[in-house]
N, C-alpha and C positions, 0 to 999 in steps of 0.2 A: 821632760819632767812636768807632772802636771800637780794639782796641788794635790792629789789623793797617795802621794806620799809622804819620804818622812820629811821634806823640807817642806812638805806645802802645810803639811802638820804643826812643824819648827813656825813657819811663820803667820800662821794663824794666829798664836798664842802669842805671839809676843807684838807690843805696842813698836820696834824699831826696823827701821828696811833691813830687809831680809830679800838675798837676790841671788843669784848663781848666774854665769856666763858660760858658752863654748869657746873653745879655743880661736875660734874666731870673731871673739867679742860680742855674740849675740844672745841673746837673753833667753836662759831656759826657764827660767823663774824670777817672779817677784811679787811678794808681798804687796799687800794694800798700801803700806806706810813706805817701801819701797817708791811703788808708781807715783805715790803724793809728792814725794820726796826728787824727782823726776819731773814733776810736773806736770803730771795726768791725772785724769780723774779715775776713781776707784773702779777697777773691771775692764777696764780700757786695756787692750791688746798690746801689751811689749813683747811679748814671745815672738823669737824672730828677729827682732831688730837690734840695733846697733846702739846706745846711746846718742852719736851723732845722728842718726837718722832722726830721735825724737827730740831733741833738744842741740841741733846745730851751733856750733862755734866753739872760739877756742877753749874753753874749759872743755867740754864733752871729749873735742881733739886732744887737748893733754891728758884727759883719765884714761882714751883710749893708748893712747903710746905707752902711758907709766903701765898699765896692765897686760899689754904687749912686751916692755922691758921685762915684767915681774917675770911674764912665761918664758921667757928666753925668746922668742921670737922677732 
């Protein structure tokens, strides 16, 4: 997903992270205030990656398991 749809539309307009993930926790989308909110600077390339990959340790480790519980996986 790239932002020339309708989330990339969604989070244009709004000031809050705005992000969508694949089933295997990797990042299809993210907002500006997302990546800030992540700890990257604005334009900076998450698509693809994992939370853990950009921001290592155990909080990243914990949102990845709770979002893997959430999916059943």
């Amino acid at each position: 997903m790239n932002d020339d749809g309708d989330i990339g539309a969604l989070g244009a307009q709004v000031q809050d992270p705005v992000f969508c993930k694949d089933l295997d926790n990797r990042f299809l989308y993210a907002n500006d205030a997302a990546r800030r909110a992540f700890g990257m600077a604005d334009g900076a390339s998450i698509l693809g990656r994992k939370l853990s990959e950009i921001r290592p340790g155990a909080v990243a480790n914990s949102l990845e398991r709770h979002d893997q519980a959430v999916l059943g996986n």
